[in-house]
BAKOLLO-260949 format. One record per residue (C-alpha): residue number from 1; residue in one letter; z negated, y negated, x negated. Coordinates in pm, 1 decimal, m for minus. Example, Ala and Ser with C-alpha at 12.3 -4.5 7.8 and 13.67 -1.06 7.14 Angstrom:
<num = 1	residuo = a	zz = m780.0	yy = 450.0	xx = m1230.0>
<num = 2	residuo = s	zz = m714.0	yy = 106.0	xx = m1367.0>
//
This chain:
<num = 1	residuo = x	zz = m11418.7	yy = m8001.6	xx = m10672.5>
<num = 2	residuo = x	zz = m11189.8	yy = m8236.7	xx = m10450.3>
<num = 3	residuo = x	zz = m11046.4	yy = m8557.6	xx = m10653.1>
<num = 4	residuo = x	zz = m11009.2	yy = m8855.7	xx = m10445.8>
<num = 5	residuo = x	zz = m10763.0	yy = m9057.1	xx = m10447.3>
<num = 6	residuo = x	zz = m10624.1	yy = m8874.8	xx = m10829.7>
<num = 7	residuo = x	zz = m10224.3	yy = m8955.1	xx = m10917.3>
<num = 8	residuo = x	zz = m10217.6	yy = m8721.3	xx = m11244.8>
<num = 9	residuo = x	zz = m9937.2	yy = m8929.2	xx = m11374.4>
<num = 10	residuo = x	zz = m10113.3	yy = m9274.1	xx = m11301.0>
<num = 11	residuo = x	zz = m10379.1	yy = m9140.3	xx = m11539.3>
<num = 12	residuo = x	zz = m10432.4	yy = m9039.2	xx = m11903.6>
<num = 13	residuo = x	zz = m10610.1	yy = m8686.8	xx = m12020.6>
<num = 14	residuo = x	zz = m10977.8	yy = m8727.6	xx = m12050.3>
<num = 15	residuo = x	zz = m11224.0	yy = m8507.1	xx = m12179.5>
<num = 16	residuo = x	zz = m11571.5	yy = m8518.9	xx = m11984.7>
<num = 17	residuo = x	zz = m11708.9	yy = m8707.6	xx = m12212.8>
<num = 18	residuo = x	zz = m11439.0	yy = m9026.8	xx = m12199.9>
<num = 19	residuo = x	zz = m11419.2	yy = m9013.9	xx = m11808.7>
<num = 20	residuo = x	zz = m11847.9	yy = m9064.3	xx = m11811.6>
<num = 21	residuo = x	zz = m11805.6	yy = m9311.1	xx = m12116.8>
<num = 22	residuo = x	zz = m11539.1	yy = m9489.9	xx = m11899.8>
<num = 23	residuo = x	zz = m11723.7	yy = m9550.1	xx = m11549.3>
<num = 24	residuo = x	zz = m12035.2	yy = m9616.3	xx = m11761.2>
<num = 25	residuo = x	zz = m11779.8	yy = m9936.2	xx = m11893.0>
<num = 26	residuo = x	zz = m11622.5	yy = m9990.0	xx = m11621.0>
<num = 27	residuo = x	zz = m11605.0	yy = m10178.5	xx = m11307.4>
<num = 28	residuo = x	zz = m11659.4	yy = m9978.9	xx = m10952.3>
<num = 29	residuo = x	zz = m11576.7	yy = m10095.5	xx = m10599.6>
<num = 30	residuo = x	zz = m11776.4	yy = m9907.4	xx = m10350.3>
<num = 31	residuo = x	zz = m11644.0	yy = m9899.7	xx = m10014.6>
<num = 32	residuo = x	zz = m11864.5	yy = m9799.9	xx = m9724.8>
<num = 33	residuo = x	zz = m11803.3	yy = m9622.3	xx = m9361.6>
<num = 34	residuo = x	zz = m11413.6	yy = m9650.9	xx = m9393.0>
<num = 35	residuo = x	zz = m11271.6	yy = m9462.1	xx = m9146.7>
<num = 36	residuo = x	zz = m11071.3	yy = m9156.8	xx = m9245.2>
<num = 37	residuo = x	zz = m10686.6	yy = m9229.8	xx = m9263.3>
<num = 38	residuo = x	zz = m10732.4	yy = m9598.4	xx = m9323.1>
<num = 39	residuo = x	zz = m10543.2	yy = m9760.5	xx = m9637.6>
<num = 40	residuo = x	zz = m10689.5	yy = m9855.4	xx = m9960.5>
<num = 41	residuo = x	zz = m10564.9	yy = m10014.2	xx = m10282.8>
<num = 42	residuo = x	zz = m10634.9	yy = m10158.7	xx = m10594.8>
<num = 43	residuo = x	zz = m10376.2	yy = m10334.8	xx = m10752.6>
<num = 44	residuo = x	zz = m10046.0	yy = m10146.0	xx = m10773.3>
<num = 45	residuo = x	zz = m10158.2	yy = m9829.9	xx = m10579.5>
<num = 46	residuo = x	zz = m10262.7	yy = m9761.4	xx = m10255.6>
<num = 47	residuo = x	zz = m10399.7	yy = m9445.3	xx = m10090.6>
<num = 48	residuo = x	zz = m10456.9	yy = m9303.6	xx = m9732.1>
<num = 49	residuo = x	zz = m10870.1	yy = m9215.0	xx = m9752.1>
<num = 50	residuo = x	zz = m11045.0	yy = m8900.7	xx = m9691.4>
<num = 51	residuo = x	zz = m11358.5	yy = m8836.7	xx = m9516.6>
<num = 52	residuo = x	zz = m11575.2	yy = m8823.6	xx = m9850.5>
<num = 53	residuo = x	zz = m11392.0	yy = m9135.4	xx = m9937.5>
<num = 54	residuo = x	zz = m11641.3	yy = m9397.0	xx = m10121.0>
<num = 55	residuo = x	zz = m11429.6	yy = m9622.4	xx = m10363.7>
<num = 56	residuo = x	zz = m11290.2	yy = m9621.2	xx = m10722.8>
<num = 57	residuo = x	zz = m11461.6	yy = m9613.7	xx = m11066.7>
<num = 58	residuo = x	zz = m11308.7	yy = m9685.3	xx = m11388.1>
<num = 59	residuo = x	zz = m11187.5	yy = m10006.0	xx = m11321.6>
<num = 60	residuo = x	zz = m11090.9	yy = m10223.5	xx = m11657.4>
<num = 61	residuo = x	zz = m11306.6	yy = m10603.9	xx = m11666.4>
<num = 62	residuo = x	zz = m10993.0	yy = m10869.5	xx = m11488.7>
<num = 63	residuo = x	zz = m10914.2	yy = m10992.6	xx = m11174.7>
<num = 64	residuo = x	zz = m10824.6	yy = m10723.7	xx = m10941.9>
<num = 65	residuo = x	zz = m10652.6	yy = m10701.1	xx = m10591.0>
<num = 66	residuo = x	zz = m10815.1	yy = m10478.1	xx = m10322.4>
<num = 67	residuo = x	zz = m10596.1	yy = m10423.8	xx = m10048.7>
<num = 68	residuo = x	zz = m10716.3	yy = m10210.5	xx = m9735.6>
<num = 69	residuo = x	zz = m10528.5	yy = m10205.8	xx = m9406.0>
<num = 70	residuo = x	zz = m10328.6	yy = m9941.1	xx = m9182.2>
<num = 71	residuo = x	zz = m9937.8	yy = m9920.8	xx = m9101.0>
<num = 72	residuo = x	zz = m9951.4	yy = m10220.3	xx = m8823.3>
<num = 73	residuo = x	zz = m10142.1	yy = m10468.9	xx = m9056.5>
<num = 74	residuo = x	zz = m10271.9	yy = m10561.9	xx = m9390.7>
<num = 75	residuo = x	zz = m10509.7	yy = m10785.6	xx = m9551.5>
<num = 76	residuo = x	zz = m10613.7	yy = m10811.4	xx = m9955.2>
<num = 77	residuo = x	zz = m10886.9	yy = m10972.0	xx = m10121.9>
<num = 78	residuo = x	zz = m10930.0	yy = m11068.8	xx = m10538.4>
<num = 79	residuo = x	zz = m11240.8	yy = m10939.2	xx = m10689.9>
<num = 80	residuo = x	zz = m11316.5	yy = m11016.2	xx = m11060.7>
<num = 81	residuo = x	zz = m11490.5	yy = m10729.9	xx = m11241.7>
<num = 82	residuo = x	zz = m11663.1	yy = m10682.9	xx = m11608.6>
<num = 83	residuo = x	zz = m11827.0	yy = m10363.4	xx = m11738.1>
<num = 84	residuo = x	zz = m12032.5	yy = m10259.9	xx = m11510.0>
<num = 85	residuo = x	zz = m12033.8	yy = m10462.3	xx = m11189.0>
<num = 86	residuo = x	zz = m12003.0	yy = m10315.9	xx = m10913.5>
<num = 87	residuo = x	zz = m11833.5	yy = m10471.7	xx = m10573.7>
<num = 88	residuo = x	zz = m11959.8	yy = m10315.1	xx = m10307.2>
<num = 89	residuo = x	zz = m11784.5	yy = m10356.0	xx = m9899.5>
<num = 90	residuo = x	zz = m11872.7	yy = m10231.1	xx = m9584.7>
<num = 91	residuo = x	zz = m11606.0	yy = m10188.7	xx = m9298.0>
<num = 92	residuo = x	zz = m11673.9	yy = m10344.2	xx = m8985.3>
<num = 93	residuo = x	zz = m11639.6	yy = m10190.1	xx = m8678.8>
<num = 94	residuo = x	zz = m11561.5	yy = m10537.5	xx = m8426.8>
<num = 95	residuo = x	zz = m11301.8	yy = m10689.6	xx = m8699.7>
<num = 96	residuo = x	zz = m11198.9	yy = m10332.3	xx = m8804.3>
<num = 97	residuo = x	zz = m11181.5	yy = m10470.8	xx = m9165.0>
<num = 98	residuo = x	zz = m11381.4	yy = m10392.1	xx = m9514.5>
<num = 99	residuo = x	zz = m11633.0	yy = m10682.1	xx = m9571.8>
<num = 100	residuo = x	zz = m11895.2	yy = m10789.6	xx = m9819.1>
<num = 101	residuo = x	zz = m12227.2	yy = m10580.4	xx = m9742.8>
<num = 102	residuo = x	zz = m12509.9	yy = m10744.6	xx = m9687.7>
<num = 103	residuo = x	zz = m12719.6	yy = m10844.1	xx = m9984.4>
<num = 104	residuo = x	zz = m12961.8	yy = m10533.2	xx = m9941.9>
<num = 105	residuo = x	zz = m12696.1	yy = m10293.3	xx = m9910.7>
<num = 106	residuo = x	zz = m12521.9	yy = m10388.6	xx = m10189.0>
<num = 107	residuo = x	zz = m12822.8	yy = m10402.1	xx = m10401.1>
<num = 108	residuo = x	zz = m12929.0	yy = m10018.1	xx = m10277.3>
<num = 109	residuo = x	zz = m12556.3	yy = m9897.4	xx = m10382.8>
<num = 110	residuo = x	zz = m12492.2	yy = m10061.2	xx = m10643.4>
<num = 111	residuo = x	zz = m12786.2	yy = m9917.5	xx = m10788.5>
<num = 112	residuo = x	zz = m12642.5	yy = m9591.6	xx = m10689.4>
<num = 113	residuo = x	zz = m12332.4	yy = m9632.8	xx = m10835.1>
<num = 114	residuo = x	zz = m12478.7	yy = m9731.3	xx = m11167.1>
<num = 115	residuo = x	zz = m12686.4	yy = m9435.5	xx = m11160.0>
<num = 116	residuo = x	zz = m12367.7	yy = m9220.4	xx = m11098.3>
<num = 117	residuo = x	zz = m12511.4	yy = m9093.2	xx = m10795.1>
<num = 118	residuo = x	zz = m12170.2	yy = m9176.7	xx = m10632.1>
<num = 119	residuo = x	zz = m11944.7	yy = m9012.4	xx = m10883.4>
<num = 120	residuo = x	zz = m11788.3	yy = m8743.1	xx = m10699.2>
<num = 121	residuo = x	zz = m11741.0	yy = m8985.3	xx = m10386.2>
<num = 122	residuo = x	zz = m11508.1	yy = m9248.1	xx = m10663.8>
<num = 123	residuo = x	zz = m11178.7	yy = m9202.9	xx = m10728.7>
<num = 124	residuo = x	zz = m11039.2	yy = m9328.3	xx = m11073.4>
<num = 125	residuo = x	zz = m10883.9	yy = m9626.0	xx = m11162.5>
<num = 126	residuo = x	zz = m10522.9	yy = m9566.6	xx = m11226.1>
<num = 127	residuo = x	zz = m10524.0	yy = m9632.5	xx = m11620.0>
<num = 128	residuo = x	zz = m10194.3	yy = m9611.6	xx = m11654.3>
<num = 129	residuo = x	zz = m10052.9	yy = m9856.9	xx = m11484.6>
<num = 130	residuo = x	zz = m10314.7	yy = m10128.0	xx = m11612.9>
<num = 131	residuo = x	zz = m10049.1	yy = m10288.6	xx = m11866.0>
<num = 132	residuo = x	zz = m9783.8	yy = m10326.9	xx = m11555.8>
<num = 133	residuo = x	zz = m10116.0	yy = m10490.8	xx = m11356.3>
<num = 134	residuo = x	zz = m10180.2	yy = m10690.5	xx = m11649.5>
<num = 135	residuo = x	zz = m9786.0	yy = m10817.6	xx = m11688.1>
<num = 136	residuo = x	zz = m9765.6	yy = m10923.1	xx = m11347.5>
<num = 137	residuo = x	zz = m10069.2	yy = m11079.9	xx = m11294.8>
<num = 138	residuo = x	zz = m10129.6	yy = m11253.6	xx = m11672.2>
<num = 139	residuo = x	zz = m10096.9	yy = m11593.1	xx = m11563.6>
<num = 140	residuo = x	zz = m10371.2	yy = m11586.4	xx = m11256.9>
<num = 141	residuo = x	zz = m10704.5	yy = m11714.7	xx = m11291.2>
<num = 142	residuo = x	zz = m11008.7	yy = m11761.8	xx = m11067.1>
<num = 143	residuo = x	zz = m10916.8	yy = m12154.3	xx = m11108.3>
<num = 144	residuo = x	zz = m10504.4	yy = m12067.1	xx = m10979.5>
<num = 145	residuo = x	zz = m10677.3	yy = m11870.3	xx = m10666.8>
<num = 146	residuo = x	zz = m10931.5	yy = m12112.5	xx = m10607.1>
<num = 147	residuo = x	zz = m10607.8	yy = m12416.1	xx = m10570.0>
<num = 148	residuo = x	zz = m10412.5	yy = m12163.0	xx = m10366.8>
<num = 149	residuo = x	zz = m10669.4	yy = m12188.3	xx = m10136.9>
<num = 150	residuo = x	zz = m10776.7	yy = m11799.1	xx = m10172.8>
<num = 151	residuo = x	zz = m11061.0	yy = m11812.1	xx = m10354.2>
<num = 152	residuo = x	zz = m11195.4	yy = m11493.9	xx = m10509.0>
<num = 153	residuo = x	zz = m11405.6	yy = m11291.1	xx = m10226.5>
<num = 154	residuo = x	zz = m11204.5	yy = m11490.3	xx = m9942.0>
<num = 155	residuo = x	zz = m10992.8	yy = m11254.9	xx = m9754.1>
<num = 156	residuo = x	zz = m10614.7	yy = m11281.6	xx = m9770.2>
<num = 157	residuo = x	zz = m10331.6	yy = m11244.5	xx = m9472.6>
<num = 158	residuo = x	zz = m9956.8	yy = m11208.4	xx = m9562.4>
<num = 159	residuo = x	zz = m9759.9	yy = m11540.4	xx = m9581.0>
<num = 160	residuo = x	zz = m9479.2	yy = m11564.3	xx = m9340.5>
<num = 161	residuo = x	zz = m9109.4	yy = m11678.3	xx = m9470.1>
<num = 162	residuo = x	zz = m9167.8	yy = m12025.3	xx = m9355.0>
<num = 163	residuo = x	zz = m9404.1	yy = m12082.9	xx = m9632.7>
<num = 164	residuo = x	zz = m9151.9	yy = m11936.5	xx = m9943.4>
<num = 165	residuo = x	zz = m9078.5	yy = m12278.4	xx = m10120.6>
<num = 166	residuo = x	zz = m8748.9	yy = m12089.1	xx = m10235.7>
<num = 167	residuo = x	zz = m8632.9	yy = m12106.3	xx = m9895.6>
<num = 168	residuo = x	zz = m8712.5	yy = m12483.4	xx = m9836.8>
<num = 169	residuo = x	zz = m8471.4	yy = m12523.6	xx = m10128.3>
<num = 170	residuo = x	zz = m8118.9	yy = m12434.7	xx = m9894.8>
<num = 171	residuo = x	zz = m8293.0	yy = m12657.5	xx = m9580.1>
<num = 172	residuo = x	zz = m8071.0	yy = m12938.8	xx = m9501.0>
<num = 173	residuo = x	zz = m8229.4	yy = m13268.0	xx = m9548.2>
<num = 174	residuo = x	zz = m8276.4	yy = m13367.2	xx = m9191.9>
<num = 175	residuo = x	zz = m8478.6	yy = m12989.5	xx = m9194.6>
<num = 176	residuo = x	zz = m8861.6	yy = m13102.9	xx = m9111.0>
<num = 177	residuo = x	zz = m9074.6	yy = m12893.0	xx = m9403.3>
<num = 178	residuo = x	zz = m9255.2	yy = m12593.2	xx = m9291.4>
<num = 179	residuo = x	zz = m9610.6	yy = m12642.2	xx = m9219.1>
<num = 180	residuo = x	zz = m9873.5	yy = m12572.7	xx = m9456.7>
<num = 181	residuo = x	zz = m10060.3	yy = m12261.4	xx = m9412.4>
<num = 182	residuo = x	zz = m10352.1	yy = m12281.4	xx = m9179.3>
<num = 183	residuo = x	zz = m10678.0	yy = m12217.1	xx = m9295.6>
<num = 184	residuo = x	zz = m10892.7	yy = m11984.9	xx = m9055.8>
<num = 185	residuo = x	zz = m11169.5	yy = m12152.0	xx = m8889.0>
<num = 186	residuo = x	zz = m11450.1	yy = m11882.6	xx = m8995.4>
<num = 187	residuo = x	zz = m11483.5	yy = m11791.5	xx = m9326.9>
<num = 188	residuo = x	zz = m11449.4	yy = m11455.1	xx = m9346.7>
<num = 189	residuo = x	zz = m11123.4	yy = m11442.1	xx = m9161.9>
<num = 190	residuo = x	zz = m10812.8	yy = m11327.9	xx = m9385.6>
<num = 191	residuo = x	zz = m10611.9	yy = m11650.2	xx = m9494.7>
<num = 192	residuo = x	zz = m10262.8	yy = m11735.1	xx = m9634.6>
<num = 193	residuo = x	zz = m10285.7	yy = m11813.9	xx = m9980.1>
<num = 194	residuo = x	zz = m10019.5	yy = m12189.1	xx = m10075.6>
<num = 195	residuo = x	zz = m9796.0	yy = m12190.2	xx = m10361.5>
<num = 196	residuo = x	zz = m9944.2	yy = m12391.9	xx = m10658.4>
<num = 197	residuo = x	zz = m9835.2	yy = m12474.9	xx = m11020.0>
<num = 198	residuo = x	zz = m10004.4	yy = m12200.9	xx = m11278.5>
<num = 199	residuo = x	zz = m10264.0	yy = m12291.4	xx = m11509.7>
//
């Protein structure tokens, strides 16, 4: 039996029993039609996909960053998760990026997932490093996204230097101030997310 997407040091020793008991409590993203090769992560990992490839089960309730790209580009989105949801995305052929499926597909798989129909096509959460995702990411809340102008569900584009604050902070005075990140014009295009005070 092939394990996708398994890191055996990212992940503690389960008996059969715990692994069902923990996708029956956890979150799942399912991931449809990705295209072999392609990159996708959840929070600190990220893995090159195989061709039974369908997403990742196991996934503790939180706020959770699913990242999916190849080497030339990159693009992330925050999903918040409790025991048992399931986020379910579709890849798109003209943009070439994961999206939200439709309502009736993610109804239909969803469903699936629930029923563990999927199983074999999820890869595990990597447990282990939950405590390190936690650390880093303790003081962001749906509210802190939602101000940085990257709402959860709305794509996200990497910043470029001109928008580190830090940076602003060795400009000489007569320096104008970098623009503030633009804003796509449709919706579901990746944005740049703007530095804001924490909650």
């Amino acid at each position: 039996k092939t394990h996708l997407l398994r890191m055996k040091s990212d992940l503690p020793q389960l008996s059969p029993e715990e692994a069902v008991d923990l996708t029956q409590r956890g979150g799942m993203v399912v991931c449809l039609d990705v295209p072999t090769g392609h990159e996708f992560g959840l929070d600190l990992r990220s893995y090159s996909v195989g061709p039974n490839f369908r997403g990742m089960k196991m996934i503790p309730s939180g706020i959770h960053l699913l990242v999916s790209g190849n080497e030339l580009e990159r693009y992330g989105v925050f999903i918040t998760l409790a025991a048992g949801d399931v986020a379910v995305f579709q890849w798109d052929p003209k943009t070439e990026m994961l999206a939200l499926a439709p309502d009736d597909i993610r109804a239909k798989n969803a469903a699936a997932a629930r029923r563990m129909d999927l199983d074999s096509q999820l890869g595990p959460y990597p447990l282990n490093t939950f405590s390190d995702w936690q650390a880093l990411t303790r003081h962001i809340t749906p509210n802190v996204l939602q101000r940085a102008g990257v709402p959860c569900g709305a794509f996200i584009a990497p910043g470029g230097i001109g928008d580190d604050p830090i940076a602003a902070l060795g400009r000489p005075q007569a320096a104008p101030a970098p623009e503030m990140p633009l804003r796509p014009y449709f919706d579901d295009a990746p944005r740049t997310a703007q530095y804001v005070q924490i909650d």
